[in-house]
Backbone of each chain as ProteinMPNN parsed JSONL, in Angstrom:
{"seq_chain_A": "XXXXXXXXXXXXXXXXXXXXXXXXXXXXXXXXXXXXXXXXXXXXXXXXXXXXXXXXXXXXXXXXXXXXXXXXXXXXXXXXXXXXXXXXXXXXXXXXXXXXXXXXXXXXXXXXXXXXXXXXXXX", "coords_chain_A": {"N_chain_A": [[-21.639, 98.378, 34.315], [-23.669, 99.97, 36.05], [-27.506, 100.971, 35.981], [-29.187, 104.311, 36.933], [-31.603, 104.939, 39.21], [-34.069, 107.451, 39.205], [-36.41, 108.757, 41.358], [-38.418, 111.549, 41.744], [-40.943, 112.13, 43.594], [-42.929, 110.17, 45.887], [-46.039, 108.209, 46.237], [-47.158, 106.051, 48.712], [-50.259, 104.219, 49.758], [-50.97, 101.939, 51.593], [-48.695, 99.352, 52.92], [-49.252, 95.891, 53.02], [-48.9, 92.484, 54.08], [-46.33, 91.006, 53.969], [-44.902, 92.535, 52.083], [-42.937, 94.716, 50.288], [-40.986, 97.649, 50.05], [-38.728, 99.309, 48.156], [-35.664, 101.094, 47.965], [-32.658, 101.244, 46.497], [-29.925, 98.811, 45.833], [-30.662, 95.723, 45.603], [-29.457, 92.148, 46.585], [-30.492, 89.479, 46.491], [-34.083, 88.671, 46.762], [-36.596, 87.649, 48.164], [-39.758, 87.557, 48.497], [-42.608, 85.28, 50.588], [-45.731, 84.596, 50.945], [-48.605, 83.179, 52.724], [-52.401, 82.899, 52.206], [-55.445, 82.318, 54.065], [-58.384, 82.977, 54.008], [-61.855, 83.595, 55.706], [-64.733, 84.4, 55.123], [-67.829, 84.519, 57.041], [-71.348, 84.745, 57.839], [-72.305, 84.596, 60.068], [-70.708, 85.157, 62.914], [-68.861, 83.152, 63.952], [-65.913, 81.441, 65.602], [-63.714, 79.519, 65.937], [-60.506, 78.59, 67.701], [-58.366, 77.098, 66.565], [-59.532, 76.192, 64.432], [-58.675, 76.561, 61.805], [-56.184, 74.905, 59.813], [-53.216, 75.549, 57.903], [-52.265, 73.41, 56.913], [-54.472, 71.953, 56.537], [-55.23, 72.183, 53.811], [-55.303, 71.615, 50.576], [-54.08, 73.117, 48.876], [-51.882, 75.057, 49.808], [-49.758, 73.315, 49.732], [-49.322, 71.991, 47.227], [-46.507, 71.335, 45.195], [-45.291, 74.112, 43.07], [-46.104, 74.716, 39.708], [-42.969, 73.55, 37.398], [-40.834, 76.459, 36.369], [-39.484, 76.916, 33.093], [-36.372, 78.032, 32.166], [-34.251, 79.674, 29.351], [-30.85, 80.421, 29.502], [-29.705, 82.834, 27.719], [-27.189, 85.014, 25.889], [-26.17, 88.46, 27.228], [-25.786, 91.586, 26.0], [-25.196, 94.413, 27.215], [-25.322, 98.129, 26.615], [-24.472, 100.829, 28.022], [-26.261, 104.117, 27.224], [-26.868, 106.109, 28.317], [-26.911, 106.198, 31.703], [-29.372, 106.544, 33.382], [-32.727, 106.037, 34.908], [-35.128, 108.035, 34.861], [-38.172, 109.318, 37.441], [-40.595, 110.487, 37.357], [-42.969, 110.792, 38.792], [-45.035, 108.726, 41.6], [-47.786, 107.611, 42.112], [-49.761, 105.509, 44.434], [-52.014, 103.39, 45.541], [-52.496, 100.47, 47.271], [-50.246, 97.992, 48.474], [-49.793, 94.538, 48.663], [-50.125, 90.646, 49.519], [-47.13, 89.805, 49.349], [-45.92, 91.356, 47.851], [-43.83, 94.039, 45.538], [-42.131, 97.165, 45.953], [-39.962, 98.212, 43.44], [-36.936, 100.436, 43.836], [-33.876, 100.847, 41.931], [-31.276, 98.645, 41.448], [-31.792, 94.864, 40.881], [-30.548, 91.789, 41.327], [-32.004, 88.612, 41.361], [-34.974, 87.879, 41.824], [-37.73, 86.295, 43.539], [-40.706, 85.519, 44.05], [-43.555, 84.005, 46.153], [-47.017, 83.473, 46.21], [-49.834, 82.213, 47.608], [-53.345, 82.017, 47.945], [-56.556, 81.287, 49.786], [-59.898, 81.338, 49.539], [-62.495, 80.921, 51.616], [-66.569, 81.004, 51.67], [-69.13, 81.456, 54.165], [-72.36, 80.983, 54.743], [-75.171, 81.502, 56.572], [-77.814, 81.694, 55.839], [-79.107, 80.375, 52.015], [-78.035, 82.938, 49.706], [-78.634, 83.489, 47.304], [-81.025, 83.187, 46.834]], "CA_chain_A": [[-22.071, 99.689, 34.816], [-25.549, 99.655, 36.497], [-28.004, 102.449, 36.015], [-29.387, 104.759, 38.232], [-33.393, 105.329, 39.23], [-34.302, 108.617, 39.947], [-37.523, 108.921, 41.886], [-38.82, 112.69, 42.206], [-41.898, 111.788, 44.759], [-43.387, 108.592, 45.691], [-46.661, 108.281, 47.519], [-47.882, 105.154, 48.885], [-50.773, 104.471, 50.828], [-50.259, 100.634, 52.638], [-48.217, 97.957, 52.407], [-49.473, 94.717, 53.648], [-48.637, 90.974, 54.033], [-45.046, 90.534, 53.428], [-44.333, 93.141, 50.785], [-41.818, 95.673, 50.128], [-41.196, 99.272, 49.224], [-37.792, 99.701, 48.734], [-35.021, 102.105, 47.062], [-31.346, 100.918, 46.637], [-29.959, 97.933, 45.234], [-31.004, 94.405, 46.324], [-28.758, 90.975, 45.431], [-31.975, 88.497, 46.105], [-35.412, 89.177, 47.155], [-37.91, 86.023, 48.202], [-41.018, 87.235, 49.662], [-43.306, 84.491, 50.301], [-47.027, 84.946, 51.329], [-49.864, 82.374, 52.744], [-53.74, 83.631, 53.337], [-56.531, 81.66, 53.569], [-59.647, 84.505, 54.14], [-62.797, 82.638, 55.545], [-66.081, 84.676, 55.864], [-68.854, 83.859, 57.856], [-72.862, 85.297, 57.854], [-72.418, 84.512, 62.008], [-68.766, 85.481, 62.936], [-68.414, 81.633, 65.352], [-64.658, 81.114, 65.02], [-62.857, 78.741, 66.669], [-59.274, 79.044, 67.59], [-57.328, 76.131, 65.912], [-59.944, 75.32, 63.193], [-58.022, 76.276, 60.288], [-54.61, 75.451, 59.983], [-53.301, 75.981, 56.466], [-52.055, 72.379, 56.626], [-55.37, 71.058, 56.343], [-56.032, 72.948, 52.509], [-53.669, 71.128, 49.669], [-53.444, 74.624, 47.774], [-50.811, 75.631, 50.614], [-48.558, 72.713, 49.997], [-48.89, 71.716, 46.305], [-45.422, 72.233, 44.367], [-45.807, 74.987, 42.116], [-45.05, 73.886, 38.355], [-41.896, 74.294, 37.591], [-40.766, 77.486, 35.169], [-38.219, 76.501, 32.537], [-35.998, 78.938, 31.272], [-33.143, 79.496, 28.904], [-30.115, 81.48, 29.203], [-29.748, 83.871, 26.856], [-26.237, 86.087, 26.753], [-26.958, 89.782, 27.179], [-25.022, 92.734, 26.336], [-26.132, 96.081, 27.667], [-24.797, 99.311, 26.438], [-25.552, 102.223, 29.209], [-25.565, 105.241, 26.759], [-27.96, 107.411, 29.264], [-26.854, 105.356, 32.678], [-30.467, 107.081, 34.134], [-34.127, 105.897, 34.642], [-35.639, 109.143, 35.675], [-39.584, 108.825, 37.072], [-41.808, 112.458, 38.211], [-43.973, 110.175, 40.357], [-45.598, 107.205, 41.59], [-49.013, 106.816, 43.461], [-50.114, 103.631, 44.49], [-52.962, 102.748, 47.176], [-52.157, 99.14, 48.223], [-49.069, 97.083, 47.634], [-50.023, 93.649, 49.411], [-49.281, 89.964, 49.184], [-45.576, 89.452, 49.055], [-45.706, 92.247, 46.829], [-43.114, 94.463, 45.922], [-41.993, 98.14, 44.666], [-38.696, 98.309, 43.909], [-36.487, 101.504, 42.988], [-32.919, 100.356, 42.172], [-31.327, 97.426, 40.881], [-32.243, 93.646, 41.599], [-30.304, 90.424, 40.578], [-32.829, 88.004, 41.213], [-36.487, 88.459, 42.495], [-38.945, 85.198, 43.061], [-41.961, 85.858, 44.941], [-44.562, 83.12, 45.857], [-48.381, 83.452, 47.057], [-51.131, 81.382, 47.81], [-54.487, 82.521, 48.327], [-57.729, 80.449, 49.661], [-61.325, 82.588, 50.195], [-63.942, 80.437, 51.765], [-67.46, 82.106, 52.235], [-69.647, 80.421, 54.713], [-73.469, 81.639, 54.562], [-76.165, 80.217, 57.033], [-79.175, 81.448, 54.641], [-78.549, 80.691, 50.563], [-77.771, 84.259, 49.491], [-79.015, 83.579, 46.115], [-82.734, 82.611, 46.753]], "C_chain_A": [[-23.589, 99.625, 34.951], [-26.137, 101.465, 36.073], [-28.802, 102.959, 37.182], [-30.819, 105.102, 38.275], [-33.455, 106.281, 40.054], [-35.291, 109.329, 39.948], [-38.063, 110.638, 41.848], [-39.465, 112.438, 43.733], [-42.687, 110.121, 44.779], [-44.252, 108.649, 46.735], [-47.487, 106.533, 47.747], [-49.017, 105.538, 50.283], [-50.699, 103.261, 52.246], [-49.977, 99.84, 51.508], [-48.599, 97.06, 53.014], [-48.998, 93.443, 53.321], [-48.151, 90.786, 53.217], [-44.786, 91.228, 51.966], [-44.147, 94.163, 51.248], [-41.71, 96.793, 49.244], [-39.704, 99.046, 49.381], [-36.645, 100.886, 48.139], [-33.818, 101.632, 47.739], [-31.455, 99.562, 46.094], [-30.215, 96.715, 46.17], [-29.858, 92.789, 45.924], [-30.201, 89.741, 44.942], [-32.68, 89.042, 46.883], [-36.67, 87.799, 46.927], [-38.855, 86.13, 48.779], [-41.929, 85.958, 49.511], [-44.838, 85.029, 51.286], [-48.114, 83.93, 51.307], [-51.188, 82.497, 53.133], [-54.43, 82.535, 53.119], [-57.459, 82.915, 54.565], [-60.89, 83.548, 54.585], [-64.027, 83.948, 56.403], [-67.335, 84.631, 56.172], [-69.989, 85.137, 57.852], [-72.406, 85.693, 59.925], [-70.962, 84.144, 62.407], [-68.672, 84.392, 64.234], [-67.231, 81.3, 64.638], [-64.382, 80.25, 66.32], [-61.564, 78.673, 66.711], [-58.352, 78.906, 66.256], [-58.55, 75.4, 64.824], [-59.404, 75.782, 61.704], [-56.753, 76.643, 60.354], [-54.238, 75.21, 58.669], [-52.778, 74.449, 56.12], [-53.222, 71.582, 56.031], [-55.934, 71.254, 54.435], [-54.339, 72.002, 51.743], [-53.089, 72.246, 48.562], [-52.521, 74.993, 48.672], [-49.489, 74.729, 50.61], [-47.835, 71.725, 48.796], [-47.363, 71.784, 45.921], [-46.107, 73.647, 43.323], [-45.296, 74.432, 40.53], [-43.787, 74.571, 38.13], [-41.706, 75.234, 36.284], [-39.445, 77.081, 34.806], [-37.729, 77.64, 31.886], [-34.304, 79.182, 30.657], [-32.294, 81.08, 29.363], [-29.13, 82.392, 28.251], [-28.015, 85.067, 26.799], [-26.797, 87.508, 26.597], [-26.177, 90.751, 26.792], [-25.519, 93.972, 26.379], [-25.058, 97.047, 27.076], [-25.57, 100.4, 27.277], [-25.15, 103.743, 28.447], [-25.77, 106.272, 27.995], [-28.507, 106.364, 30.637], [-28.011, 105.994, 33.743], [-31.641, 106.485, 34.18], [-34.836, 106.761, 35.78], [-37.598, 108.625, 35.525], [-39.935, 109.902, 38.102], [-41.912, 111.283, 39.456], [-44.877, 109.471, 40.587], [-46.323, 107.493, 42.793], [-49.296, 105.654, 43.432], [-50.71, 103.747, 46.095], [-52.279, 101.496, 47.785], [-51.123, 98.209, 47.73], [-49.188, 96.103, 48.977], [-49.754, 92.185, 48.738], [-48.054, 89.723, 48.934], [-45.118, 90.336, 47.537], [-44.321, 92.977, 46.525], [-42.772, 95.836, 45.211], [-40.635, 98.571, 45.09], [-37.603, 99.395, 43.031], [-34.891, 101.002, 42.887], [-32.479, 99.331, 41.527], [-31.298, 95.89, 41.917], [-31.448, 92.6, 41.07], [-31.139, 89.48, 40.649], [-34.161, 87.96, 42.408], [-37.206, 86.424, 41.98], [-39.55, 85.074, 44.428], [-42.721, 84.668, 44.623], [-46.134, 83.594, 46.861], [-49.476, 82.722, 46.867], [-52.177, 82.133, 48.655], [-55.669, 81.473, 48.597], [-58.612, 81.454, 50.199], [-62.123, 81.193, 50.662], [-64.949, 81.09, 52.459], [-68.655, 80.862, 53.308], [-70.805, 81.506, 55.571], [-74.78, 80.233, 55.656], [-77.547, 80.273, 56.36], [-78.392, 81.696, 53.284], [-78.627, 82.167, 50.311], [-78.587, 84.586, 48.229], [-80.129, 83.448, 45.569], [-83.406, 83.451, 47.123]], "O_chain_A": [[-24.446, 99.303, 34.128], [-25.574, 102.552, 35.942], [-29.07, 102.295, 38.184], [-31.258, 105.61, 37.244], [-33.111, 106.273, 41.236], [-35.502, 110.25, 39.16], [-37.289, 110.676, 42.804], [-38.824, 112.5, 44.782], [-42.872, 109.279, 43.9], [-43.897, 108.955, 47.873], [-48.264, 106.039, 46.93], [-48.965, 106.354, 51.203], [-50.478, 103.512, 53.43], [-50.328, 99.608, 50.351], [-48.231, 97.31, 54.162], [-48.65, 93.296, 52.15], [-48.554, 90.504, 52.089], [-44.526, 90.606, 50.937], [-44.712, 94.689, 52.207], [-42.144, 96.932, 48.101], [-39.275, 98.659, 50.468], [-37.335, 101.847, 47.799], [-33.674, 101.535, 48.957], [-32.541, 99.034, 45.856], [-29.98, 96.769, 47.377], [-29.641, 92.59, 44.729], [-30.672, 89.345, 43.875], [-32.244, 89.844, 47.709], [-37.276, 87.293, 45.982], [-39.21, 85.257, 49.57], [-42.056, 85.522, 48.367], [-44.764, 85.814, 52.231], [-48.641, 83.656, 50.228], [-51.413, 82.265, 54.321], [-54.193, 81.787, 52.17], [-57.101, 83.506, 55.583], [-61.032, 82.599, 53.814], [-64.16, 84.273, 57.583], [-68.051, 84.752, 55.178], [-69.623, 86.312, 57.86], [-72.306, 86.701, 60.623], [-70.313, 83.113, 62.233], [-68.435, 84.792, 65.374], [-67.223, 80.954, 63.457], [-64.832, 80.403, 67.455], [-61.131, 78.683, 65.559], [-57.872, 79.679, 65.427], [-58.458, 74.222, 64.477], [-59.796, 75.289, 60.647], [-56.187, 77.695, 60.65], [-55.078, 74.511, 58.104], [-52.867, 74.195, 54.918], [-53.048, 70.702, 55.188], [-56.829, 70.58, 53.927], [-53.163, 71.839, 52.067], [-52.137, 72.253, 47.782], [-51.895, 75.747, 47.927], [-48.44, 75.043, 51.174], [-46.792, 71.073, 48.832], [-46.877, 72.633, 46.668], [-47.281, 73.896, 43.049], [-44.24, 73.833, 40.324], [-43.485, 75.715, 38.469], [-42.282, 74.926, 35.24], [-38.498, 76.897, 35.571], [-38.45, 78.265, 31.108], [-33.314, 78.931, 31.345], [-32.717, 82.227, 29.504], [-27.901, 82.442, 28.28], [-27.843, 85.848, 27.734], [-27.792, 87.713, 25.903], [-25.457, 90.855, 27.786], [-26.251, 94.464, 25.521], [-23.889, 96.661, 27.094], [-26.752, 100.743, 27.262], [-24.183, 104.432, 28.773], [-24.933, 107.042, 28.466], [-29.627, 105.888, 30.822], [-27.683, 105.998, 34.929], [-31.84, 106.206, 32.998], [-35.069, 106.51, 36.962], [-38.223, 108.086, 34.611], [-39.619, 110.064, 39.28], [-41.289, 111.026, 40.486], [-45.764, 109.473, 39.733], [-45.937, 107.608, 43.957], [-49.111, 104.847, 42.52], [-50.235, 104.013, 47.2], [-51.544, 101.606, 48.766], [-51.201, 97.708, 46.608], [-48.859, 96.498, 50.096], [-49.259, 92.182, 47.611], [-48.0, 89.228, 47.808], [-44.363, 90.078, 46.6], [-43.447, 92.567, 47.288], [-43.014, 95.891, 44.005], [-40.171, 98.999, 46.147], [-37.428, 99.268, 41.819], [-34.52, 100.674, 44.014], [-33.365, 98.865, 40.81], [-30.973, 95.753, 43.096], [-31.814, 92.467, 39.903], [-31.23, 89.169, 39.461], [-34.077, 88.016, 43.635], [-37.205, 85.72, 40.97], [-39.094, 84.687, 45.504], [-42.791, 84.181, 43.495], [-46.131, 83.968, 48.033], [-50.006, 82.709, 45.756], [-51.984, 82.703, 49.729], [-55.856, 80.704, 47.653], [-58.303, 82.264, 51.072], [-62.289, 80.384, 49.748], [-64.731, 81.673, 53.522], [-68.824, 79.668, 53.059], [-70.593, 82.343, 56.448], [-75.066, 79.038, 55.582], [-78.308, 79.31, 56.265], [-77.522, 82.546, 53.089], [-79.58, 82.649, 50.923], [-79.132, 85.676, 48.054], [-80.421, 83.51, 44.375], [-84.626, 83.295, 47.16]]}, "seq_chain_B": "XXXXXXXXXXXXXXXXXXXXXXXXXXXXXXXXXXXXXXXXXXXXXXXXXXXXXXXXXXXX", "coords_chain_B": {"N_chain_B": [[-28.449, 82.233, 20.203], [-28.283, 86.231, 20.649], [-28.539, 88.803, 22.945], [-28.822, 92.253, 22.549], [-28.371, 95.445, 24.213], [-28.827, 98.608, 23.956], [-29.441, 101.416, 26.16], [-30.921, 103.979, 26.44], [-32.004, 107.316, 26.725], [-34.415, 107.467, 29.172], [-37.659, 108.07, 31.071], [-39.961, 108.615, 32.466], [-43.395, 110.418, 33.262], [-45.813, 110.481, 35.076], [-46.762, 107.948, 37.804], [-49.546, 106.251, 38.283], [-51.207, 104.28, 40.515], [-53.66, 101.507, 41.327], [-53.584, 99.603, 42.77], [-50.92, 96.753, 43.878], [-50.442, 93.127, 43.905], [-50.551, 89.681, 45.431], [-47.721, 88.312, 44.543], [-46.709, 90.392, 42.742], [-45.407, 93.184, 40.876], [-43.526, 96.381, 40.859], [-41.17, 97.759, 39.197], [-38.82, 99.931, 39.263], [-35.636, 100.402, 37.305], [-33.694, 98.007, 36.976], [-33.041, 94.052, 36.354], [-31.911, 90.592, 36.764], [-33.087, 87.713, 37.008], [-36.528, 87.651, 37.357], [-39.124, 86.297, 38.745], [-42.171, 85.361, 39.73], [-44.653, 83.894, 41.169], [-47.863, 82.535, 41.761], [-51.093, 81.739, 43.641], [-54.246, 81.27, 43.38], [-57.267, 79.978, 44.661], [-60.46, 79.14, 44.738], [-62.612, 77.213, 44.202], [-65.97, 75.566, 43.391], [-66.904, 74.431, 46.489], [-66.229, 75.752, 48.597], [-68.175, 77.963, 48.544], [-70.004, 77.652, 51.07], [-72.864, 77.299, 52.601], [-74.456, 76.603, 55.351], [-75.374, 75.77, 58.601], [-73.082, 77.194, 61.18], [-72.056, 75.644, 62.859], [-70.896, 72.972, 62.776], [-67.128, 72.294, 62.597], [-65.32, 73.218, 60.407], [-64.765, 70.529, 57.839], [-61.594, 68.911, 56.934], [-60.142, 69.028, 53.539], [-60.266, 66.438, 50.769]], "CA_chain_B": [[-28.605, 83.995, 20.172], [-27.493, 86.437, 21.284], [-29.368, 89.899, 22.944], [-28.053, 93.399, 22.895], [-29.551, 96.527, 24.324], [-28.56, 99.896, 24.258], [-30.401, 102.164, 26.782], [-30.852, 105.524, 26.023], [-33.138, 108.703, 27.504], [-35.861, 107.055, 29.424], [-38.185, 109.048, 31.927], [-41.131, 108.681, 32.991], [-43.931, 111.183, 34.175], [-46.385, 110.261, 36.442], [-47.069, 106.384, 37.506], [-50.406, 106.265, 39.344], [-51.534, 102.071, 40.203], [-54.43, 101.309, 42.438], [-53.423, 98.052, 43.421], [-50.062, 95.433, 43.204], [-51.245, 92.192, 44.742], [-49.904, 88.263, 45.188], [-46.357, 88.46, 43.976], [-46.341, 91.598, 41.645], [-43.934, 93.911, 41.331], [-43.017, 97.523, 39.952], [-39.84, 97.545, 39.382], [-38.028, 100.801, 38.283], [-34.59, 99.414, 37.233], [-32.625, 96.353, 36.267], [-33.3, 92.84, 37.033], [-31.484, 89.391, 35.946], [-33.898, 87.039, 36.813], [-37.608, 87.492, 38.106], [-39.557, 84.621, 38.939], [-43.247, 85.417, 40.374], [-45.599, 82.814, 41.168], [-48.927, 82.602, 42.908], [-51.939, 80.896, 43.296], [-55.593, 81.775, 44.029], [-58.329, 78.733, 44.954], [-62.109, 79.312, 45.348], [-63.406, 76.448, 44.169], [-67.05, 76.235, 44.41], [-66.944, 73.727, 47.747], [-65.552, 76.972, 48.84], [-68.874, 78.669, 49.013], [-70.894, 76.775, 52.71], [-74.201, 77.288, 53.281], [-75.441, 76.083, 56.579], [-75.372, 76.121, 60.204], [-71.557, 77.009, 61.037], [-71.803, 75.08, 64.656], [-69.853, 72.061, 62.974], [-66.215, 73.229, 62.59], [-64.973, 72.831, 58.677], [-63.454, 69.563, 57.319], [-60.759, 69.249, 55.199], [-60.522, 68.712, 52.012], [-59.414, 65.282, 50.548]], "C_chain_B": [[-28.564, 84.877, 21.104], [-28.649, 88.138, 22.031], [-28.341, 91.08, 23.377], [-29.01, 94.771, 23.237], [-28.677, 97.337, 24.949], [-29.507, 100.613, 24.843], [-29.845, 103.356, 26.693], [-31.52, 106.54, 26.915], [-34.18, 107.795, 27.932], [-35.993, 107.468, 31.081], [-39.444, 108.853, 31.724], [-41.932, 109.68, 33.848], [-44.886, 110.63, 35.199], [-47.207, 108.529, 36.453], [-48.424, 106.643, 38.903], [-51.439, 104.753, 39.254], [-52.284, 102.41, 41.461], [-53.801, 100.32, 43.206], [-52.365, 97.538, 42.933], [-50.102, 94.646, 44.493], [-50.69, 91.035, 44.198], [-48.891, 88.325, 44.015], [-46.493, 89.151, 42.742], [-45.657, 92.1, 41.911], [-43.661, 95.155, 40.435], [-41.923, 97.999, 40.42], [-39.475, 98.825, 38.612], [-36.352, 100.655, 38.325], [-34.265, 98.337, 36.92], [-32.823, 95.66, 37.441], [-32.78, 91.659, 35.814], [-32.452, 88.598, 35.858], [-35.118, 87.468, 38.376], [-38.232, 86.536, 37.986], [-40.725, 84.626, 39.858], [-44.361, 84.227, 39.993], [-46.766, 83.227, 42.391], [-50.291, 81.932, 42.257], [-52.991, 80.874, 43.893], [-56.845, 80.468, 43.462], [-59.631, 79.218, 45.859], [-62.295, 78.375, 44.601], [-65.103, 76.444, 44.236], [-67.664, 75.409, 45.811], [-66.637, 75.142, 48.242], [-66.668, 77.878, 49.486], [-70.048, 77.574, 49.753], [-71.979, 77.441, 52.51], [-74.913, 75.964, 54.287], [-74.973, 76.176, 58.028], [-73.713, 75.874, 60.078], [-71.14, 76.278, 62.297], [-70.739, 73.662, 63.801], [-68.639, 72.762, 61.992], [-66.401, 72.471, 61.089], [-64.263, 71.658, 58.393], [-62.846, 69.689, 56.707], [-61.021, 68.659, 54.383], [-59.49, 67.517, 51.695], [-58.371, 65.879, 49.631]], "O_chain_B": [[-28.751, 84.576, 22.283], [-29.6, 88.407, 21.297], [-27.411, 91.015, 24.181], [-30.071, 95.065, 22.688], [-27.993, 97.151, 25.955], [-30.576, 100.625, 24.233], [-28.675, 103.719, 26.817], [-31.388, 106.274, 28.109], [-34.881, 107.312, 27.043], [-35.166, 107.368, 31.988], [-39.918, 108.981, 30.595], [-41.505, 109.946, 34.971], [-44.39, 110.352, 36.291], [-47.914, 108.026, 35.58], [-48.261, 107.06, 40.049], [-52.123, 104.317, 38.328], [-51.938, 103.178, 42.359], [-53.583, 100.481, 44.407], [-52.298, 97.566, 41.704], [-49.928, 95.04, 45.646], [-50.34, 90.955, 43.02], [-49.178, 88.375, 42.819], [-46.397, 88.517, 41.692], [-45.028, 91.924, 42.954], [-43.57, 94.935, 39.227], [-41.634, 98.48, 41.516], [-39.759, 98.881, 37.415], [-35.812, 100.807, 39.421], [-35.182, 97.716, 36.384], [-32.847, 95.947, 38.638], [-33.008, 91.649, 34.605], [-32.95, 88.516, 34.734], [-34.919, 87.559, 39.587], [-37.96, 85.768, 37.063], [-40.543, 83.956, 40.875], [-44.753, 83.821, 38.899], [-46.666, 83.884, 43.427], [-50.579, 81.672, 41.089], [-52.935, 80.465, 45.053], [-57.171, 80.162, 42.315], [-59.784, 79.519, 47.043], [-61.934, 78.956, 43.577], [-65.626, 77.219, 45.036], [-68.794, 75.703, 46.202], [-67.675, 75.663, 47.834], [-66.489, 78.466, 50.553], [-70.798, 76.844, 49.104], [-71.706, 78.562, 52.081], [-75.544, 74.931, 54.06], [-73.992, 76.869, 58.296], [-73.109, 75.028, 59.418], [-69.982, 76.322, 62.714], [-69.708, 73.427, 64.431], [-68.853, 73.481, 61.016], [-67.179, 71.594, 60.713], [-63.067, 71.683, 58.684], [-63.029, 70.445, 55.753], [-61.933, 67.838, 54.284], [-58.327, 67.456, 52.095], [-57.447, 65.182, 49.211]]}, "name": "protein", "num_of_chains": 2, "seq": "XXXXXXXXXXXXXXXXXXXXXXXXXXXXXXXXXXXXXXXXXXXXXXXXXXXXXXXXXXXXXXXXXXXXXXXXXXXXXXXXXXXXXXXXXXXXXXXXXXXXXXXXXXXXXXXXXXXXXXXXXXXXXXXXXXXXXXXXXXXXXXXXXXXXXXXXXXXXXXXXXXXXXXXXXXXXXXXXXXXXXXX"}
């Protein structure tokens, strides 16, 4: 017997890059998410100069997570999870907000910033 | 071993979050298995200084 989530109001303001608002149940859920961010003093871009192949943070493995299984037994005295109300400005990256139940959730993201200054900033 | 859990009265009043960012997650409800990963690289090669006319190399 699953329980039940019961939202009053819910205000978001954005969602961005590959993430999810959702309400109701899910079985799996895999967002994945790749940025690389690159900013420049003198905005000269070139089309095809960065392709995420060229960075080895986009294609590492990730380590792997070991985990045991455990048995569980739930008792649903009070089959409810009541909630007034949820603000939230930005839900981004392969993010996710989820009202409902989930069987398995595995989200991945990679992030690269490079800043690229034509006078030292720091002198 | 073994885990048991009785759920009872639970309610929540008001959830107010600036920010959920690179695989987070607010979850109201049941979940078997979560499994978030992510991975943020600045380095400090990362931060260039100088003329941006030659395009970027990669990185070994």
């Amino acid at each position: 017997m699953d329980r039940i989530s019961v939202v009053q109001s819910i205000d978001i303001v954005s969602v961005t890059s590959s993430s999810i608002v959702q309400a109701g149940d899910t079985n799996i859920l895999t967002p994945v998410s790749k940025a690389l961010a690159v900013q420049r003093q003198e905005s000269t871009y070139d089309i095809n100069e960065h392709r995420l192949d060229m960075y080895p943070i986009f294609s590492i493995p990730f380590p792997p997570l070991s985990y045991e299984c455990i048995p569980v037994k739930t008792v649903q005295e009070v089959p409810a999870i009541q909630v007034n109300s949820i603000n939230i400005i930005g839900v981004a990256a392969s993010s996710a907000v989820r009202i409902g139940k989930t069987d398995f959730i595995s989200s991945e993201t990679r992030v690269k910033h490079i800043r690229h200054f034509t006078v030292n900033p720091y002198e | 071993m073994e885990l048991n859990v009785i759920n009872r009265e639970l309610s929540v009043g008001d959830i107010r979050i600036m920010g959920i960012s690179t695989s987070s997650l607010l979850l109201v409800g049941d979940s078997d298995v979560i499994n978030c990963q992510s991975m943020f690289d600045t380095p400090p090669e990362s931060l260039i200084i100088g003329t941006p006319l030659v395009p970027l190399g990669t990185e070994s």
